[in-house]
Biopython code that builds the backbone (N, CA, C, O; Angstrom):
import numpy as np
from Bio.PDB.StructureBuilder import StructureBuilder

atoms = [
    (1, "UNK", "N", (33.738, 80.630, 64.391)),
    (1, "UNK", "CA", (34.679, 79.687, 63.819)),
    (1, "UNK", "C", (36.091, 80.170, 64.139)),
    (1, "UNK", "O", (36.406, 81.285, 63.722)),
    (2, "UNK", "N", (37.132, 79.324, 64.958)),
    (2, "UNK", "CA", (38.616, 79.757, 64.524)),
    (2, "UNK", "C", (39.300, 79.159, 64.141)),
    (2, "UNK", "O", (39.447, 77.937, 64.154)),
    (3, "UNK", "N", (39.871, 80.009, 63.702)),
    (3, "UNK", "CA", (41.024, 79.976, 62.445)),
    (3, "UNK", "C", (42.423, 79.789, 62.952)),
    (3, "UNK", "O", (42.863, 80.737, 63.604)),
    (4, "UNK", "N", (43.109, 78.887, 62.803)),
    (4, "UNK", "CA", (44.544, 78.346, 63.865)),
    (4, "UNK", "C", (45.223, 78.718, 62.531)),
    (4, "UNK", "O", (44.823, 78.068, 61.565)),
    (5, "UNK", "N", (46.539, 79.993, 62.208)),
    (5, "UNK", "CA", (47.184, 79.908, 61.218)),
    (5, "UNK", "C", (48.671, 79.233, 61.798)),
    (5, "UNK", "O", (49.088, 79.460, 62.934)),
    (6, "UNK", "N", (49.526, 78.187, 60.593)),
    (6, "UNK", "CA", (50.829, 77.975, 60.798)),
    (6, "UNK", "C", (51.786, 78.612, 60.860)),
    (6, "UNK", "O", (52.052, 79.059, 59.744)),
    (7, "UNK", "N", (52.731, 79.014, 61.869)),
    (7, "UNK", "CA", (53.841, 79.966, 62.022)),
    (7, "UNK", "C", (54.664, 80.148, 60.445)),
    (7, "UNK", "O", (54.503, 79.150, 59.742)),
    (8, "UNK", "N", (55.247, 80.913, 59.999)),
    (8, "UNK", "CA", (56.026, 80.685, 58.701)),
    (8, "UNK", "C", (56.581, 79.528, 59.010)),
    (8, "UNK", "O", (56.521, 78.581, 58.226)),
    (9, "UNK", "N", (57.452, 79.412, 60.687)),
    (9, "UNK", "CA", (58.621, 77.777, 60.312)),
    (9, "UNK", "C", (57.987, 76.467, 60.246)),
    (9, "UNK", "O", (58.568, 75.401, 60.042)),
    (10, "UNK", "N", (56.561, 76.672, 60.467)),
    (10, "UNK", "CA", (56.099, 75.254, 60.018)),
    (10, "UNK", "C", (55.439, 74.930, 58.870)),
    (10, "UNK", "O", (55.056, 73.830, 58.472)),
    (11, "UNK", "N", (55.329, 76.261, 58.274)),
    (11, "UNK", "CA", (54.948, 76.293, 56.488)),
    (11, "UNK", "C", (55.750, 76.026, 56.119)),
    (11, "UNK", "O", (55.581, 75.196, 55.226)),
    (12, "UNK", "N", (57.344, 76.429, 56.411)),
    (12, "UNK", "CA", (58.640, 76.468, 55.840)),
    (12, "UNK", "C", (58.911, 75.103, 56.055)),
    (12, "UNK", "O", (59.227, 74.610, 54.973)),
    (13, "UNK", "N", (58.933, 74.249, 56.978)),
    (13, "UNK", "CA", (58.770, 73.071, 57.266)),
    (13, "UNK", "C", (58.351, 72.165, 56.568)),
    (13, "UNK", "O", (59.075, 71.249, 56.180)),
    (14, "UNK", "N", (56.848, 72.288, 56.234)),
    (14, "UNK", "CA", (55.996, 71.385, 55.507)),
    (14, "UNK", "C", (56.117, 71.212, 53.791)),
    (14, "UNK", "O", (55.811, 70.261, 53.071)),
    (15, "UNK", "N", (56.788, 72.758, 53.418)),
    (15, "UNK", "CA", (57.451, 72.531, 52.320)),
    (15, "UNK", "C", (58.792, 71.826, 51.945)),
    (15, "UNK", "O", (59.070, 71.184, 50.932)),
    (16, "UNK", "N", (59.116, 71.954, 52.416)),
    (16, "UNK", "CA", (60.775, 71.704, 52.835)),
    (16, "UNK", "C", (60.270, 69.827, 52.148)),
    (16, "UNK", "O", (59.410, 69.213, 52.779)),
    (17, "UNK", "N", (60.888, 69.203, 50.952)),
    (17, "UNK", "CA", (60.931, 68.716, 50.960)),
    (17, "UNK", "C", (62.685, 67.447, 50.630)),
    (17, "UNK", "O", (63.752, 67.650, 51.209)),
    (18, "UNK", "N", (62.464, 66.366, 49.678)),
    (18, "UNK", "CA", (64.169, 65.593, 50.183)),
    (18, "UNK", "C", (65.015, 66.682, 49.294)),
    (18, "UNK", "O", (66.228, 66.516, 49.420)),
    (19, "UNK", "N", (64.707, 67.580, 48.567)),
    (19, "UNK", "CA", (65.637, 68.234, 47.949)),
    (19, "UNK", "C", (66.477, 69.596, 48.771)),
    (19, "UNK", "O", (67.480, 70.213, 48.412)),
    (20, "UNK", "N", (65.596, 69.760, 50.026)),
    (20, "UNK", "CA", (65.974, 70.736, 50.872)),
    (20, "UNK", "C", (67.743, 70.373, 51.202)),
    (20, "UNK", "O", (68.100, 69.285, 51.655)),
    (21, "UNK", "N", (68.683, 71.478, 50.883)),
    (21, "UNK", "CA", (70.559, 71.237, 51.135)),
    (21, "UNK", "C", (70.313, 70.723, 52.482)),
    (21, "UNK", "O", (69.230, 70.829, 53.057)),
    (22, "UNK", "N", (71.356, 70.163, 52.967)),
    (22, "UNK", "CA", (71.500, 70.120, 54.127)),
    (22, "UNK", "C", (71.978, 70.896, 54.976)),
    (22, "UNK", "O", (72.837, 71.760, 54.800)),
    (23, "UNK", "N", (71.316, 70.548, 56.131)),
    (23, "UNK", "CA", (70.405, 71.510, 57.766)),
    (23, "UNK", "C", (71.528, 71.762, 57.954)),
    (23, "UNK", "O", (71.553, 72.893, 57.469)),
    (24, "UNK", "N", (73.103, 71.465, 58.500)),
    (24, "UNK", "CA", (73.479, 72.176, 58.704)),
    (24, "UNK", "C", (75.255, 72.624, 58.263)),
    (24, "UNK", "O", (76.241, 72.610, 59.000)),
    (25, "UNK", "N", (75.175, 72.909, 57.146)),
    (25, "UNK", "CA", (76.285, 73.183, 56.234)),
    (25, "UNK", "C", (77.611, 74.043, 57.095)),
    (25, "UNK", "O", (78.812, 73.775, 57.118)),
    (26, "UNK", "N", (76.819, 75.194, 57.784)),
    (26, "UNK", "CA", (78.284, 75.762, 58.620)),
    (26, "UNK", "C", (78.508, 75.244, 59.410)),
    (26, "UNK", "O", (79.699, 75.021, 59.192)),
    (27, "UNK", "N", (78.214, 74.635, 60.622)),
    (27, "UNK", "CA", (78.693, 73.379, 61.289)),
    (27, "UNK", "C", (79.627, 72.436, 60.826)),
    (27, "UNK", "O", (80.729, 72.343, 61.366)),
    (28, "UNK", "N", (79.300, 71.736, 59.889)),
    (28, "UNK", "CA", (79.950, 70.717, 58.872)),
    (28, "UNK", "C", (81.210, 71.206, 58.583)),
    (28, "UNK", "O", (82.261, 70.566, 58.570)),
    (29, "UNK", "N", (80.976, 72.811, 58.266)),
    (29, "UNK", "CA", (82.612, 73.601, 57.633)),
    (29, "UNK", "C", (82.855, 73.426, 58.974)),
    (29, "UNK", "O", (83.240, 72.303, 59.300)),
    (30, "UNK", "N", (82.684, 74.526, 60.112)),
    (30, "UNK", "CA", (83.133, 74.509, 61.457)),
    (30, "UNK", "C", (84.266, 73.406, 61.755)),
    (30, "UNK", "O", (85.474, 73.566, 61.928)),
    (31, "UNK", "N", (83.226, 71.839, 61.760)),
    (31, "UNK", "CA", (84.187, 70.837, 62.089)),
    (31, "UNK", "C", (85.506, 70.629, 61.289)),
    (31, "UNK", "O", (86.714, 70.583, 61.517)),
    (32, "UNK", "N", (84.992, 70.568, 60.652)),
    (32, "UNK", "CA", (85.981, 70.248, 59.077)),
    (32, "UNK", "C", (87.188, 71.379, 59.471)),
    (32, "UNK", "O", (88.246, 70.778, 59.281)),
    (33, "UNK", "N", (87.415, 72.435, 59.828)),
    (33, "UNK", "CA", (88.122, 73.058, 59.872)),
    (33, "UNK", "C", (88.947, 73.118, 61.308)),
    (33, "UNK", "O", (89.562, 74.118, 61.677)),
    (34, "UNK", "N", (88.855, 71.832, 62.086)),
    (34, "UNK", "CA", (88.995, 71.317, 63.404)),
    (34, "UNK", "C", (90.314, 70.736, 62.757)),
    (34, "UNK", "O", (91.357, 70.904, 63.389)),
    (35, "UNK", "N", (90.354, 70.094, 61.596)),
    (35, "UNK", "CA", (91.429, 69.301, 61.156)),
    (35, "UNK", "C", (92.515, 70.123, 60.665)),
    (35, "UNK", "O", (93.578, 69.559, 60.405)),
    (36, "UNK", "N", (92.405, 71.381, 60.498)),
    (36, "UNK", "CA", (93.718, 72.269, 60.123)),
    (36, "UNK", "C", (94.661, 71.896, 60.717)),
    (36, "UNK", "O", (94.447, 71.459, 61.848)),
    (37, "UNK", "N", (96.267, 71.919, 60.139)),
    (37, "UNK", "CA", (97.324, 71.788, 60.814)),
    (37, "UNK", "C", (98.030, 73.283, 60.114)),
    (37, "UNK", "O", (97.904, 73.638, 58.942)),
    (38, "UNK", "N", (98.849, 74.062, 61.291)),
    (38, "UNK", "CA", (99.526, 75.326, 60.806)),
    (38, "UNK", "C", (100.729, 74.645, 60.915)),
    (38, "UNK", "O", (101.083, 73.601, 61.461)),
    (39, "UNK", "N", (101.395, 75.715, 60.093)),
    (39, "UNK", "CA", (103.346, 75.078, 60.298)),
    (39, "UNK", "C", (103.392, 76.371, 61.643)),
    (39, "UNK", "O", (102.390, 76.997, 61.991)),
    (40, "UNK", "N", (104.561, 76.528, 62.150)),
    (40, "UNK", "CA", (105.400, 77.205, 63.222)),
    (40, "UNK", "C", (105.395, 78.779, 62.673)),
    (40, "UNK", "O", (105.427, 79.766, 63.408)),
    (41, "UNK", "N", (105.339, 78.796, 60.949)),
    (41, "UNK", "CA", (105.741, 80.236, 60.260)),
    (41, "UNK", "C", (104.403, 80.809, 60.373)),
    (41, "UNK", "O", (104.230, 81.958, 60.780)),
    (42, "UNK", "N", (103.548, 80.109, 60.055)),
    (42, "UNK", "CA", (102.322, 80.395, 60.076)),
    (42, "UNK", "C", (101.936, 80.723, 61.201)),
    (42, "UNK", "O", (101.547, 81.891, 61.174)),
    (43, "UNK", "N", (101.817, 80.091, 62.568)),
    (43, "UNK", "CA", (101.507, 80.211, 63.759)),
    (43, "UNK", "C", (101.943, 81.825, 64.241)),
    (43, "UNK", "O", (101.371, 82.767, 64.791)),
    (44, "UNK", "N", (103.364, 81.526, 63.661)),
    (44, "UNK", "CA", (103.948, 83.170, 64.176)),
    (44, "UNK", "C", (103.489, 84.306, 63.281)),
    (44, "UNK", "O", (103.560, 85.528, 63.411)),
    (45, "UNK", "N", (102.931, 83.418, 62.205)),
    (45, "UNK", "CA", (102.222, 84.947, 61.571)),
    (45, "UNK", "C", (101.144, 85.582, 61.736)),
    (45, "UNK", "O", (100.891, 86.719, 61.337)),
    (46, "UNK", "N", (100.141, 84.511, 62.626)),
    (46, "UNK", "CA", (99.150, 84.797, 63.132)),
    (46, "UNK", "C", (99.224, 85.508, 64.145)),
    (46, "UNK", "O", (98.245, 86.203, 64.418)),
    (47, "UNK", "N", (100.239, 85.540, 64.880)),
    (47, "UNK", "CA", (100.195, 86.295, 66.315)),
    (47, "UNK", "C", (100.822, 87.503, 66.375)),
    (47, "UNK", "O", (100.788, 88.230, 67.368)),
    (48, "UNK", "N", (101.726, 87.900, 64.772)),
    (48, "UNK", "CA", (101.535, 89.617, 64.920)),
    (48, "UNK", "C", (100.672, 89.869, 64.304)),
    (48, "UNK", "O", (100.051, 90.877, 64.644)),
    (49, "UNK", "N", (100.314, 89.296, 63.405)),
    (49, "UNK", "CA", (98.958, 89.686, 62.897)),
    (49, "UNK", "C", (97.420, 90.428, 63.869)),
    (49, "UNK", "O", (96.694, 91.392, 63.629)),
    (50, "UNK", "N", (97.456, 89.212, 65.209)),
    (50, "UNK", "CA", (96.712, 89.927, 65.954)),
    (50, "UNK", "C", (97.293, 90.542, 67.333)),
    (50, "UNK", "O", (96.630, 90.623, 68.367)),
    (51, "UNK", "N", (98.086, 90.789, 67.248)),
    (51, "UNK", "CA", (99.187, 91.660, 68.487)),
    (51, "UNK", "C", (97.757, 92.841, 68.554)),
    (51, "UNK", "O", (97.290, 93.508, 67.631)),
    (52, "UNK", "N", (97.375, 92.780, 69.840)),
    (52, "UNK", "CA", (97.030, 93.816, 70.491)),
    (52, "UNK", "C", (97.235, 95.435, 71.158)),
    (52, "UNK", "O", (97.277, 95.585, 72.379)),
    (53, "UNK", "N", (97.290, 95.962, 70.727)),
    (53, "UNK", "CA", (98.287, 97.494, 71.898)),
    (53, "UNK", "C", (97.615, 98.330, 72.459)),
    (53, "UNK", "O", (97.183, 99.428, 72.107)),
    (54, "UNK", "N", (97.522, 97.553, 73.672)),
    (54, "UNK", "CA", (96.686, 97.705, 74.977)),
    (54, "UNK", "C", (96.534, 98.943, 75.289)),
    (54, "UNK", "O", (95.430, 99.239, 75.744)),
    (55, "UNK", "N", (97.626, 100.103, 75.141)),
    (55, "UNK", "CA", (97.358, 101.351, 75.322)),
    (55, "UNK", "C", (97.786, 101.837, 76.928)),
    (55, "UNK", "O", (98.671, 101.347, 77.629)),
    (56, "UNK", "N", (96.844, 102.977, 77.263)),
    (56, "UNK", "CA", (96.843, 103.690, 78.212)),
    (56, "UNK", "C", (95.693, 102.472, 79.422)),
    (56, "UNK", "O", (94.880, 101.683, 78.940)),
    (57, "UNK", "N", (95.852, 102.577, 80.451)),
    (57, "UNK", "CA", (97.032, 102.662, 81.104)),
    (57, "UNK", "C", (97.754, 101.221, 81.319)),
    (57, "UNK", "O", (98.039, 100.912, 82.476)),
    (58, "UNK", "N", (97.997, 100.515, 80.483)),
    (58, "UNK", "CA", (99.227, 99.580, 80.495)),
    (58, "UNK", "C", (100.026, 99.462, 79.968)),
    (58, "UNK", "O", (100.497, 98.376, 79.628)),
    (59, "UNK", "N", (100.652, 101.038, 79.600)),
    (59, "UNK", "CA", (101.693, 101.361, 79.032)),
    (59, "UNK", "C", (102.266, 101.869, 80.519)),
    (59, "UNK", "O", (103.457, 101.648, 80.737)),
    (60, "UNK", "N", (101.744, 102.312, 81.201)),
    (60, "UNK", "CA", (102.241, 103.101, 82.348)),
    (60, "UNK", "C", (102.609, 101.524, 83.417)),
    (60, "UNK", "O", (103.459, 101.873, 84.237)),
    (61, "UNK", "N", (102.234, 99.968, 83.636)),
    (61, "UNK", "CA", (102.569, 98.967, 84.310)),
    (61, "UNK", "C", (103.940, 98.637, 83.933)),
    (61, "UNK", "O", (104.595, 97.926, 84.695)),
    (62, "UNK", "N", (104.545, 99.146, 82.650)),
    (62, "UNK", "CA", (105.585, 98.464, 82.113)),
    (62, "UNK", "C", (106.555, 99.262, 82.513)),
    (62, "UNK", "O", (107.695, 98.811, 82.406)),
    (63, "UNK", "N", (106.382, 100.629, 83.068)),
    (63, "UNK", "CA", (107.694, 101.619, 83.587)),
    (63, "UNK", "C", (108.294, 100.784, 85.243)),
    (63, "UNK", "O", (107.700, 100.159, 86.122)),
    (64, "UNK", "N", (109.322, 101.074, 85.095)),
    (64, "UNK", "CA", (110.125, 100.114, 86.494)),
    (64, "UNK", "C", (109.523, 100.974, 87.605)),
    (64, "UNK", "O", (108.957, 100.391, 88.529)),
    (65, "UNK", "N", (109.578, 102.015, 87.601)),
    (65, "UNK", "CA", (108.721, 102.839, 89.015)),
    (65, "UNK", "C", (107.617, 102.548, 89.368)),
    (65, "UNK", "O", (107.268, 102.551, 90.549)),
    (66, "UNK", "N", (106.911, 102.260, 88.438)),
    (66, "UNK", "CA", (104.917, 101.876, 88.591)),
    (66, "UNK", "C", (105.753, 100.283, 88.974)),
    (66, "UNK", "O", (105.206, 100.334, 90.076)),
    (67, "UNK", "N", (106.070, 99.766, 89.001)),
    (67, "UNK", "CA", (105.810, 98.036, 88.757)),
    (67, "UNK", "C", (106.665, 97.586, 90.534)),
    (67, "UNK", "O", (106.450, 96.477, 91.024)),
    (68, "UNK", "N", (107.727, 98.796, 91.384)),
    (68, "UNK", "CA", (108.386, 98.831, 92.280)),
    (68, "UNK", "C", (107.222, 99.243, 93.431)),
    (68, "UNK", "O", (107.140, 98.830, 94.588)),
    (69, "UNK", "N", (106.174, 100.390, 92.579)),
    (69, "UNK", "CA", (105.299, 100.622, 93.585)),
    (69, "UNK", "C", (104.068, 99.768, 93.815)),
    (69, "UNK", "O", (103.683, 99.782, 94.984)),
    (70, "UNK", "N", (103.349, 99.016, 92.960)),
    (70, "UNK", "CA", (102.380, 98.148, 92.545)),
    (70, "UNK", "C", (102.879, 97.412, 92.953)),
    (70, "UNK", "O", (102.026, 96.762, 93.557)),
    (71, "UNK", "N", (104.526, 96.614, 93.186)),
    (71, "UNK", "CA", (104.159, 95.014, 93.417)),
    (71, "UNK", "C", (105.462, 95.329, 95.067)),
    (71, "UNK", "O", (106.462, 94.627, 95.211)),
    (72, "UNK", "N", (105.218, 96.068, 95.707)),
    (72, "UNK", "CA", (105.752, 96.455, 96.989)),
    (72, "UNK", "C", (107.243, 96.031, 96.852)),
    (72, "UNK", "O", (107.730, 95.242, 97.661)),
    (73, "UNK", "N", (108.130, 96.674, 95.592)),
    (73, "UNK", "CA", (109.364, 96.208, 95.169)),
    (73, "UNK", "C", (109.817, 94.371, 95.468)),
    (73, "UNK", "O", (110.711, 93.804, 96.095)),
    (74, "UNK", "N", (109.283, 94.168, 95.088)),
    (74, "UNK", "CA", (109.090, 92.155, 94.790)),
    (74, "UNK", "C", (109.372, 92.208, 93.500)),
    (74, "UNK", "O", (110.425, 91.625, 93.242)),
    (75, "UNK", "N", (108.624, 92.873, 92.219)),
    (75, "UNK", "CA", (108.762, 92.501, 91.218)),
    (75, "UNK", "C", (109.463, 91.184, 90.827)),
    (75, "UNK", "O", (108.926, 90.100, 90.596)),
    (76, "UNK", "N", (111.040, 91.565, 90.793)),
    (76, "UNK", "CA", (111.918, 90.749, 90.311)),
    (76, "UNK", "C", (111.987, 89.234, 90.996)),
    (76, "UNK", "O", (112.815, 88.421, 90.585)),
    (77, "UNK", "N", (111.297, 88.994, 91.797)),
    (77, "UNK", "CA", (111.441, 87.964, 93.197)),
    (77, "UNK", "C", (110.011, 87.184, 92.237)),
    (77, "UNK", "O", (109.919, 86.048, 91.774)),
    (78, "UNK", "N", (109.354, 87.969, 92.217)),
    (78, "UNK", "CA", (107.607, 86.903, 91.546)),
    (78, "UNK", "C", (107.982, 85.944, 90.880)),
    (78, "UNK", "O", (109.172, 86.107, 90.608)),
    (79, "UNK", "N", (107.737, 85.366, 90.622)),
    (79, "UNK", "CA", (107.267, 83.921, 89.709)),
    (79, "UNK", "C", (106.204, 83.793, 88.444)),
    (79, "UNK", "O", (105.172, 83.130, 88.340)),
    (80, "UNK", "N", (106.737, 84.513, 87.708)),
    (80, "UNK", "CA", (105.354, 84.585, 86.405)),
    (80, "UNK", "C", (105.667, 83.698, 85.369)),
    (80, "UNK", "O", (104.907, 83.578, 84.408)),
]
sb = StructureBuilder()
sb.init_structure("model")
sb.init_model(0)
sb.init_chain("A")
sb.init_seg("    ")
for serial, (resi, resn, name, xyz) in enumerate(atoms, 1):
    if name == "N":
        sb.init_residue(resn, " ", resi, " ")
    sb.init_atom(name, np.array(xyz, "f"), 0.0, 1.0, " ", f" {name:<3s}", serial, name[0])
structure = sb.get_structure()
């Protein structure tokens, strides 16, 4: 005789009846939080907030000697 058992998610499934919350609640926030509007103070507070400091070695790109030898003295001529 065999015996076919149901995975837990289709036990979990078959119980699951209309009182089960709805499927998918963080999504729902997700979107919902699509509609934020920041002011300008805010915006700028977010971005020292996550200011990065890149460290070694791109502390050493920002000296005028590294940046004369790296960009074959053009630097000032580029377009960034």
């Amino acid at each position: 005789m065999l015996i076919v058992r149901a995975s837990p998610t289709r036990r979990w499934l078959r119980a699951a009846d209309s009182s089960t919350p709805e499927p998918f609640p963080q999504l729902q926030n997700k979107l919902a939080s699509l509609d934020l509007e920041l002011s300008a103070e805010q915006w700028k507070s977010l971005d020292e907030a996550s200011r990065i400091d890149l460290g070694f070695p791109q502390h050493l790109y920002e000296k005028k000697m590294v940046r004369a030898i790296r960009h074959g003295g053009v630097w000032d001529r580029l377009l960034l």
